[in-house]
ROTORPA-554184 format. One record per residue (C-alpha): residue number from 1; x, y, z; residue in three letters. Coordinates in nm, 4 decimals. Example, Ala and Ser with C-alpha at 12.3 -4.5 7.8 and 13.67 -1.06 7.14 Angstrom:
! ROTORPA-554184
<r 1,<1.2300,-0.4500,0.7800>,'ALA'> <r 2,<1.3670,-0.1060,0.7140>,'SER'> 
! end
This chain:
! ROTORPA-554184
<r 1,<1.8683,-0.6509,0.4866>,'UNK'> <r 2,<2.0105,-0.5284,0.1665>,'UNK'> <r 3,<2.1860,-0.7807,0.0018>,'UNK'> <r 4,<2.0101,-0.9624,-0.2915>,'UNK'> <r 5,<1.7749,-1.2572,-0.2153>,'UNK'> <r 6,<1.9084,-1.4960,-0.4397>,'UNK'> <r 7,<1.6598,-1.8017,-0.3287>,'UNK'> <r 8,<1.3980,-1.8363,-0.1037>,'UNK'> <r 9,<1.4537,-1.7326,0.2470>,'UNK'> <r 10,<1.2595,-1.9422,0.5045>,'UNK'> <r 11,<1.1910,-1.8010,0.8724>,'UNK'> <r 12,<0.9813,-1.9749,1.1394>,'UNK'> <r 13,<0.8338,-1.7568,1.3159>,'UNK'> <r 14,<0.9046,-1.8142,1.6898>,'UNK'> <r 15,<0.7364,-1.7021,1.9915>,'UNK'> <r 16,<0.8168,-1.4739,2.2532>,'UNK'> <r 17,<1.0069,-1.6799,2.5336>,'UNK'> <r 18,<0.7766,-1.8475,2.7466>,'UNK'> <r 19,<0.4886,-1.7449,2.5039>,'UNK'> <r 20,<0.2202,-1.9606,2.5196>,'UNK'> <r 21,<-0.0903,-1.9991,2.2452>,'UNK'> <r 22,<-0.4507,-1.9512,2.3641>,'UNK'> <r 23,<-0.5954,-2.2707,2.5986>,'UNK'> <r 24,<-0.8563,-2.3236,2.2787>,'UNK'> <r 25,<-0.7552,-2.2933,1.9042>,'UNK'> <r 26,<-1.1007,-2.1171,1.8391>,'UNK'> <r 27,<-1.0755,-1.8708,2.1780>,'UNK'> <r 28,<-1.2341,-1.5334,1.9873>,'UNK'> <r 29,<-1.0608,-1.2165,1.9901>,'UNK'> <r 30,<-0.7768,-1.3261,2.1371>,'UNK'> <r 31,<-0.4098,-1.2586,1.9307>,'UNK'> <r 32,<-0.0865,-1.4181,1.9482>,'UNK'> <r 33,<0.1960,-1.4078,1.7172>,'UNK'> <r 34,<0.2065,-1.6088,1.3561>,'UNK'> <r 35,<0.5215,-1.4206,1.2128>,'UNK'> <r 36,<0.7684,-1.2993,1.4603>,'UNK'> <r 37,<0.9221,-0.9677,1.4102>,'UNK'> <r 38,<1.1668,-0.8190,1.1737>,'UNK'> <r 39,<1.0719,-1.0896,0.9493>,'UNK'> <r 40,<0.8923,-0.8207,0.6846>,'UNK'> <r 41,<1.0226,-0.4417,0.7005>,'UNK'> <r 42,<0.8066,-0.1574,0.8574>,'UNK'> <r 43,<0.6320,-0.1460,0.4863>,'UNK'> <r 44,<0.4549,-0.4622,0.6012>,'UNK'> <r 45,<0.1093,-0.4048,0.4170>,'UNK'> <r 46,<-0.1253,-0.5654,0.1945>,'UNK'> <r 47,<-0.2098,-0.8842,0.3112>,'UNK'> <r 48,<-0.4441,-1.1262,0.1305>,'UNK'> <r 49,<-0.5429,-1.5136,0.1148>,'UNK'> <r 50,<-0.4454,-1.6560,-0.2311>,'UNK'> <r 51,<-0.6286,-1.9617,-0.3491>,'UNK'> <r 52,<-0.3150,-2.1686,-0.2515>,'UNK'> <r 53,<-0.4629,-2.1205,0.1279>,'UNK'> <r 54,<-0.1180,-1.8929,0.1678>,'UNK'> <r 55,<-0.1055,-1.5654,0.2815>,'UNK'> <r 56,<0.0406,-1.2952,0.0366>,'UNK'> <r 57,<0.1992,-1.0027,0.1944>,'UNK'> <r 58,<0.3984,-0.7169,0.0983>,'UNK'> <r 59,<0.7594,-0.6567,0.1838>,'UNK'> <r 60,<0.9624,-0.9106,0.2905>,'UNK'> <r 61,<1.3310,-0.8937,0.4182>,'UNK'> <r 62,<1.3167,-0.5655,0.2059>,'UNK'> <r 63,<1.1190,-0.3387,-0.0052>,'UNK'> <r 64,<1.0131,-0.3689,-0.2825>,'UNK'> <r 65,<0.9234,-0.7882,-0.2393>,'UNK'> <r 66,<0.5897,-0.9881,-0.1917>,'UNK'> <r 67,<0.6709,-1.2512,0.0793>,'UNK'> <r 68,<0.4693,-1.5709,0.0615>,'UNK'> <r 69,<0.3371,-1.7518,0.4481>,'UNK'> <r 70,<0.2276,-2.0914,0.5033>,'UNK'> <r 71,<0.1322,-2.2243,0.8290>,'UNK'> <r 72,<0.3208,-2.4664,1.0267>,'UNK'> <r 73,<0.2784,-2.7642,1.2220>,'UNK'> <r 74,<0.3089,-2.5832,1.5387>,'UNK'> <r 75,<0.0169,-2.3156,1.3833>,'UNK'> <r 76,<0.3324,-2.0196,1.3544>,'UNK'> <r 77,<0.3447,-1.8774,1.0212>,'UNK'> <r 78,<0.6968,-2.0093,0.7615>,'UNK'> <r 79,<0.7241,-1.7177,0.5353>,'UNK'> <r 80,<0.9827,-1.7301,0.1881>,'UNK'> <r 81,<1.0287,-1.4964,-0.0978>,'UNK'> <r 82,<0.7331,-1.5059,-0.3755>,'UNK'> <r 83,<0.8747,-1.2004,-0.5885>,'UNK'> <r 84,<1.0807,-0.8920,-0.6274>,'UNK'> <r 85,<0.8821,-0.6618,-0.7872>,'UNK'> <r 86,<1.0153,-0.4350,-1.0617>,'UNK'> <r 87,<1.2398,-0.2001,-0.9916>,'UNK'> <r 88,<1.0463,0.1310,-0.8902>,'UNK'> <r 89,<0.7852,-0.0224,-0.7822>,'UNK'> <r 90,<0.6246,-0.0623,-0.4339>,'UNK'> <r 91,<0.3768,-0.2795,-0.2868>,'UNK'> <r 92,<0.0882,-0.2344,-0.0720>,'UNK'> <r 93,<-0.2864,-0.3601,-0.1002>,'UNK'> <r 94,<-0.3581,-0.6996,-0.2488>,'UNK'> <r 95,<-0.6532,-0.8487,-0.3651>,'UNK'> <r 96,<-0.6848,-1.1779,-0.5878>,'UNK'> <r 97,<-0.9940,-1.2611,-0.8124>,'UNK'> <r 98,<-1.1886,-1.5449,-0.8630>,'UNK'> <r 99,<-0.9482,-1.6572,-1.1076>,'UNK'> <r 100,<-0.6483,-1.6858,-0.8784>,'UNK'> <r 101,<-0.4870,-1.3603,-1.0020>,'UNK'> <r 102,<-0.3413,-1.1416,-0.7828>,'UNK'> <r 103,<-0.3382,-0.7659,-0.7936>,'UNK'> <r 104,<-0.1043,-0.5128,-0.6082>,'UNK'> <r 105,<-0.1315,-0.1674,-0.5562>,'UNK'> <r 106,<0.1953,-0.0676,-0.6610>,'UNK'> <r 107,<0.2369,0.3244,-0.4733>,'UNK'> <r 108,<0.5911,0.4128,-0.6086>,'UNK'> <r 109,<0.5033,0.2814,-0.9807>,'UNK'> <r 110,<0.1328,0.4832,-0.9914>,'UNK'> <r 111,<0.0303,0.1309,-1.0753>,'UNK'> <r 112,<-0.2159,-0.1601,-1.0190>,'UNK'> <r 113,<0.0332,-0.4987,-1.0648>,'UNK'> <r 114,<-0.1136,-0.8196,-1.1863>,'UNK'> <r 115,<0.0737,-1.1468,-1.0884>,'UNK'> <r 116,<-0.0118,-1.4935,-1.2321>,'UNK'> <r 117,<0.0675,-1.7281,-0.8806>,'UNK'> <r 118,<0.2244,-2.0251,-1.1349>,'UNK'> <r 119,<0.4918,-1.8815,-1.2839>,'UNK'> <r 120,<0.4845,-1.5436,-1.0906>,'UNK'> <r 121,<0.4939,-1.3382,-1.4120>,'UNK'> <r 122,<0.4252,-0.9770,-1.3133>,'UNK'> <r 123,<0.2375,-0.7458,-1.5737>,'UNK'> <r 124,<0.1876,-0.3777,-1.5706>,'UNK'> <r 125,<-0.2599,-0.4223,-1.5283>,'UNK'> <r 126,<-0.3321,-0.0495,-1.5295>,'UNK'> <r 127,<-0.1361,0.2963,-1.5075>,'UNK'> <r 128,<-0.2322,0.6163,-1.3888>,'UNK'> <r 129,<-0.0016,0.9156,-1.3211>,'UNK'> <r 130,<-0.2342,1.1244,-1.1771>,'UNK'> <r 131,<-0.2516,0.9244,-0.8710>,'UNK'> <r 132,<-0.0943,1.0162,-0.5868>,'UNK'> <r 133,<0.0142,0.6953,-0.4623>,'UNK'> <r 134,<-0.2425,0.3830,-0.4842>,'UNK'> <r 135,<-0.2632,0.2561,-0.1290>,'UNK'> <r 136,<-0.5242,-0.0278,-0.0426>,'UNK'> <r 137,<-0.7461,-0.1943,-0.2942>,'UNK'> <r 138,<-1.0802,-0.3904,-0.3337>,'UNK'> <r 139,<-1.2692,-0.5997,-0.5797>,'UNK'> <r 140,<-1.6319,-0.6950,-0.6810>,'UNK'> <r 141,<-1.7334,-0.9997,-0.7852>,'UNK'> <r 142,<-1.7191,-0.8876,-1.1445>,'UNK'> <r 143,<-1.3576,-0.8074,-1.0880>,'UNK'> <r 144,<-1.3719,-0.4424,-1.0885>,'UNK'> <r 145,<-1.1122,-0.2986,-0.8448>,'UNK'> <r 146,<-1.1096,0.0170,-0.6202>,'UNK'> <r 147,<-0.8154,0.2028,-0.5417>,'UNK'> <r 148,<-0.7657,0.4449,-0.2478>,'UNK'> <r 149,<-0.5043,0.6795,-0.3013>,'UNK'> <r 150,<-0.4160,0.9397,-0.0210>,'UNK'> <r 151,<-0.1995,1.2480,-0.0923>,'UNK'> <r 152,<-0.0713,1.2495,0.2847>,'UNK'> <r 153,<0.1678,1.5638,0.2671>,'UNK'> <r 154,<-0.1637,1.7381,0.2150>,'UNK'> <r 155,<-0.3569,1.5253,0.4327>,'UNK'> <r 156,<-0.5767,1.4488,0.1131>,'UNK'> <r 157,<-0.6855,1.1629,-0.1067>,'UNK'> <r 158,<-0.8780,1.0645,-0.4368>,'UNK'> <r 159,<-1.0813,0.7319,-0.4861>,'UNK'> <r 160,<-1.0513,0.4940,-0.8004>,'UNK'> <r 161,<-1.2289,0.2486,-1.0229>,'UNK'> <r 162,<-0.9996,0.0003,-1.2155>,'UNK'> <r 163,<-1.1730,-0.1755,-1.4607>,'UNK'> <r 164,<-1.1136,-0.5141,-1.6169>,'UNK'> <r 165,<-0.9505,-0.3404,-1.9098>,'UNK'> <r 166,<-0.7360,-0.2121,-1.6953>,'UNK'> <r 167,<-0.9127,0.1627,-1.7529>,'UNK'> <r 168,<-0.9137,0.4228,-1.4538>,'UNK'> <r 169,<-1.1557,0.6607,-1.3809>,'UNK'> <r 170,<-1.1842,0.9080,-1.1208>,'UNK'> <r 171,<-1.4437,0.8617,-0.8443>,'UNK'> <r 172,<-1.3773,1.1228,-0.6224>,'UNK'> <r 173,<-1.1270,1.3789,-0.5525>,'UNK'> <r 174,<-1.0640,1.6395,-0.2493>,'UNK'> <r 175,<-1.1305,1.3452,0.0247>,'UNK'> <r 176,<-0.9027,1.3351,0.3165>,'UNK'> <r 177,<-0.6445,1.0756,0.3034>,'UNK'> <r 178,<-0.8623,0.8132,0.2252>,'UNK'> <r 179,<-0.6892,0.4532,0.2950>,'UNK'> <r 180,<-0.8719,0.1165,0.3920>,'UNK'> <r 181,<-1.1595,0.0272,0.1550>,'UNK'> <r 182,<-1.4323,-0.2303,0.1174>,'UNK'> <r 183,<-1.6995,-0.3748,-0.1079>,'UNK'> <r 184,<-2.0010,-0.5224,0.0981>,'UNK'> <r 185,<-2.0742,-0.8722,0.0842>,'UNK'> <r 186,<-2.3768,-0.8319,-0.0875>,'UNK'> <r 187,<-2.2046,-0.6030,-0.3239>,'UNK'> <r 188,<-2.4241,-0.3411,-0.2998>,'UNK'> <r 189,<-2.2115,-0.0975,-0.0802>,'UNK'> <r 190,<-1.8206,0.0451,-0.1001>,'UNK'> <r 191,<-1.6626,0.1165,0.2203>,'UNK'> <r 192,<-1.3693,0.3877,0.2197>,'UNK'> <r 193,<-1.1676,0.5372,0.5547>,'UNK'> <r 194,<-0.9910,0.8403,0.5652>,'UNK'> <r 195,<-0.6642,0.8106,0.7928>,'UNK'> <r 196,<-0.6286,1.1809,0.9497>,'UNK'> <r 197,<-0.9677,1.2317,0.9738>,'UNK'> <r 198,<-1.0410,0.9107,1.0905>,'UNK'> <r 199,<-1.3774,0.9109,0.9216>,'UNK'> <r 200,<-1.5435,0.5835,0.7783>,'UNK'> <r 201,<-1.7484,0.6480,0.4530>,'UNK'> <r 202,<-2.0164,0.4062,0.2827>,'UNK'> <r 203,<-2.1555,0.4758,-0.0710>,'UNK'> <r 204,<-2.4043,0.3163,-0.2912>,'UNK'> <r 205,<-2.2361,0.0744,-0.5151>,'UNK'> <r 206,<-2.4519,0.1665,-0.8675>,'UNK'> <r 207,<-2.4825,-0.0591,-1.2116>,'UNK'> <r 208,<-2.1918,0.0931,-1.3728>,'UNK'> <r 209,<-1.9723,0.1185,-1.1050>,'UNK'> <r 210,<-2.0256,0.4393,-1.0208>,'UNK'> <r 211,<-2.0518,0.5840,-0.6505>,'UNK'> <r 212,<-2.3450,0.7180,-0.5264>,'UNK'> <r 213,<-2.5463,0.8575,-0.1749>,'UNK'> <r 214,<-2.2032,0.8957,0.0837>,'UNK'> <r 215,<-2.2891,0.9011,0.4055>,'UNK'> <r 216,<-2.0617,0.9029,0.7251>,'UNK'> <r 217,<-2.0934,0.4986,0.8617>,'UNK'> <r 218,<-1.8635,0.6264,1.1790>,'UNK'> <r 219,<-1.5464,0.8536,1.2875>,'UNK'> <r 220,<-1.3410,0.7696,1.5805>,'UNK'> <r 221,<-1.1945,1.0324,1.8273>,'UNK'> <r 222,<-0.8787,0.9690,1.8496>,'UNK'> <r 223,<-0.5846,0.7577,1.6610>,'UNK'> <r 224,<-0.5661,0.6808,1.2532>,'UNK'> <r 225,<-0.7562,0.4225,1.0580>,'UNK'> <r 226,<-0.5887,0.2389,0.7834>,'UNK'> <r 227,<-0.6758,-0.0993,0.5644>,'UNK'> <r 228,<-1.0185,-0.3339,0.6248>,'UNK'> <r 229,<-1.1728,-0.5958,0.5478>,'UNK'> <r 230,<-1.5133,-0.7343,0.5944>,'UNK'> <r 231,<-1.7130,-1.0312,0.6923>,'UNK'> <r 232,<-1.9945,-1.2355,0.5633>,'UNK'> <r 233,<-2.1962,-1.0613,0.7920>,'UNK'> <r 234,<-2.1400,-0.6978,0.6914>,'UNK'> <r 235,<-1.8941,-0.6062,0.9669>,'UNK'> <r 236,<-1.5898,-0.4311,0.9091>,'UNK'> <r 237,<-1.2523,-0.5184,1.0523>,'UNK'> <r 238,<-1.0471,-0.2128,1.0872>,'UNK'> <r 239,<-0.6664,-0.1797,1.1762>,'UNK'> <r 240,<-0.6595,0.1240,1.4330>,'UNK'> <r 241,<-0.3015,0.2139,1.3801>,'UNK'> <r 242,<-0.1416,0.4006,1.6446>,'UNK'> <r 243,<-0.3885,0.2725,1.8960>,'UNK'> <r 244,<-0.3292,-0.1201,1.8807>,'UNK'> <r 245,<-0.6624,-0.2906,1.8282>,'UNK'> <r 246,<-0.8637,-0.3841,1.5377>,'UNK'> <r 247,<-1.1940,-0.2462,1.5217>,'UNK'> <r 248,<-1.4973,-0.4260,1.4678>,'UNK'> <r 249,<-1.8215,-0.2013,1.2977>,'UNK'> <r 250,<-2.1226,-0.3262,1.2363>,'UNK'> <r 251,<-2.2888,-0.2257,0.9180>,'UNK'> <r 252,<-2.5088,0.0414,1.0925>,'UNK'> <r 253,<-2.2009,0.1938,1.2416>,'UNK'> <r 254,<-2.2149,0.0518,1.5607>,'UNK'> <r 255,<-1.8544,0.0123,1.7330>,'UNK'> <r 256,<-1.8740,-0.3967,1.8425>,'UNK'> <r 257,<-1.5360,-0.4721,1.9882>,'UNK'> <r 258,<-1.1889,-0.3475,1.9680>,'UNK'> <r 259,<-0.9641,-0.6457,1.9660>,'UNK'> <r 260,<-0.6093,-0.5456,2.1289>,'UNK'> <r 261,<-0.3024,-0.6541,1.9357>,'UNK'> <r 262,<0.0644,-0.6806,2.0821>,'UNK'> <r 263,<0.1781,-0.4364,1.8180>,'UNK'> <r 264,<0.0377,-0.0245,1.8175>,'UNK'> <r 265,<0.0400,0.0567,1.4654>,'UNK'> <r 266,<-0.1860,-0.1947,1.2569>,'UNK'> <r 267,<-0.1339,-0.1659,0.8964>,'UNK'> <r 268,<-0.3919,-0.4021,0.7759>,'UNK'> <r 269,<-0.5702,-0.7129,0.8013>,'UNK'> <r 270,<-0.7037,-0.9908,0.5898>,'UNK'> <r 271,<-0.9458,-1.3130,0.6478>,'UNK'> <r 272,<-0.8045,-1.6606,0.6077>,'UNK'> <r 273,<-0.7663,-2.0054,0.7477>,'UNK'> <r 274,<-0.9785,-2.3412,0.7005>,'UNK'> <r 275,<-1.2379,-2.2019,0.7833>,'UNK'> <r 276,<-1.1946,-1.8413,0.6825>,'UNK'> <r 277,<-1.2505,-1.7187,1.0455>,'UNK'> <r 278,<-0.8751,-1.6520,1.0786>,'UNK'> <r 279,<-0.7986,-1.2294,1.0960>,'UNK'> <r 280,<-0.3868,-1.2013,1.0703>,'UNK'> <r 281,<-0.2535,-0.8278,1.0855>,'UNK'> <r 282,<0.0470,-0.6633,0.9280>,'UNK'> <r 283,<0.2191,-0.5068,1.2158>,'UNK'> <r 284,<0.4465,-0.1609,1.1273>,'UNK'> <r 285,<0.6059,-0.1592,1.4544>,'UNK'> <r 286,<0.7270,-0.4908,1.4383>,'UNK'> <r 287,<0.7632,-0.5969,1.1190>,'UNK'> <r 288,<0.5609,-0.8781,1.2294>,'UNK'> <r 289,<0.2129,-1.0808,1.1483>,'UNK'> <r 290,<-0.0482,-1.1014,1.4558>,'UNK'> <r 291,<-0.3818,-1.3579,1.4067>,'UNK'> <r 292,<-0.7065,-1.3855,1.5899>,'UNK'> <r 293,<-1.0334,-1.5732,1.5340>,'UNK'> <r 294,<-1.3701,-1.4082,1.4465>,'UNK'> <r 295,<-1.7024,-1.4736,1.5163>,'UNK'> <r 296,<-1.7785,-1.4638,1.1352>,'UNK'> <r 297,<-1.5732,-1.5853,0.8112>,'UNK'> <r 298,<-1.4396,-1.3057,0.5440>,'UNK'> <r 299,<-1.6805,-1.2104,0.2847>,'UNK'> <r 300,<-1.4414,-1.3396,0.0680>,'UNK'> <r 301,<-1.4150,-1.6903,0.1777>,'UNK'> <r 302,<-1.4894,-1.9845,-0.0369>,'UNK'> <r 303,<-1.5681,-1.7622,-0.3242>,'UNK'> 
! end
């Protein structure tokens, strides 16, 4: 686990013995394994579709890497080495743009990474030592990124604005450890959990950028939230880590479905596949990558 990666690790990611995929490839809410465990460490996180239809995730073989995952013939996910990051810095969320670039949400560095996929050159995008540690990210359509950024020895968090200058500015401080976040597919809304508190907030998405009008969209009893992602409907898919499911809300608040993983402790999820009806999840406790299929395709998809 800690020797150098020198070249590009494969792994197939095998089944459980005598595992067996779903009777139909499109059976909904179902999961089964794509990347077995151990494969990524427990810092599994981030994961996003890049324009190359792979999946992007953070923290493979060791910390401190992005791992790349294409699917296999069999449908089981091959994952290899995309990049070691710079030293003292740490992955987590990743978004790309419409461009292809992709962003990471670099906690140890107090940074927001931008990688260019063809020759995986990895530039310093924005810099901010007054965050705690930036934790999940999301973009707009104009490219204008949002950083959570929880404080968790105090059980608090802040909320940021990255610009496409690469500026920061301060949204909102004194939150609880606020985690997962969202734009709405029609733009007009930013979605933002809190982890401890397991509270799910919406705001107004205004002209500037700005945050307005927060309102409490829904808070569970019991368990912690962490990242999410949303569909062309509205709904959001929420890892429920320590409880094992991903949570579907609809945008009125309304609990839909829990879908129950393999894994307890969900770190995140992303949209993907040919049709962008694919959900995989990063999986802490295993170091592993669960998928299901949705009802609806990623806001994100075909954009």
């Amino acid at each position: 686990m800690s020797r150098p990666l020198t070249a590009l690790i494969a792994f197939l990611a095998p089944g459980p013995m005598g595992a067996q995929a779903p009777q139909s490839a499109d059976e909904l809410f179902v999961a089964r394994d794509y990347v077995a465990d151990h494969v990524f460490t427990q810092g599994i996180e981030g994961p996003a579709m890049g324009p190359d239809d792979h999946l992007y995730v953070v923290n493979f073989a060791r910390e401190g890497t992005i791992g790349r995952v294409r699917t296999g013939e069999d449908g089981r996910g091959v994952a290899e080495l995309f990049v070691e990051l710079p030293e003292g810095s740490t992955g987590n969320g990743i978004r790309f743009d419409r461009r292809g670039a992709m962003y990471v949400a670099d906690y140890s560095g107090h940074n927001i990474l931008r990688i260019d996929l063809q020759d995986r050159k990895i530039e310093r995008f924005a810099h901010q030592p007054a965050m705690h540690q930036p934790n999940d990210i999301a973009i707009t359509a104009n490219g204008s990124l949002y950083a959570s950024d929880p404080d968790w020895k105090n059980s608090s968090g802040q909320l940021w604005r990255i610009d496409r200058d690469g500026s920061t500015h301060l949204l909102e401080s004194g939150m609880g450890t606020s985690n997962g976040v969202e734009v709405s597919p029609d733009g007009r809304h930013l979605y933002v959990n809190e982890s401890v508190q397991r509270k799910v907030w919406r705001y107004d998405l205004q002209a500037d950028g700005s945050v307005a009008n927060k309102r409490l969209l829904i808070q569970f009893p019991e368990h912690g939230l962490d990242g999410m992602r949303s569909d062309d409907a509205g709904n959001l898919h929420i890892a429920r880590y320590g409880a094992g499911v991903v949570a579907v809300v609809s945008p009125q608040g309304e609990l839909l479905r829990e879908v129950k993983l393999k894994g307890h402790k969900p770190t995140n999820v992303a949209f993907g596949g040919a049709d962008g009806r694919s959900v995989y999840v990063t999986l802490q406790d295993r170091g592993a990558i669960e998928v299901f299929r949705a009802e609806h395709r990623g806001r994100e998809y075909g954009r």
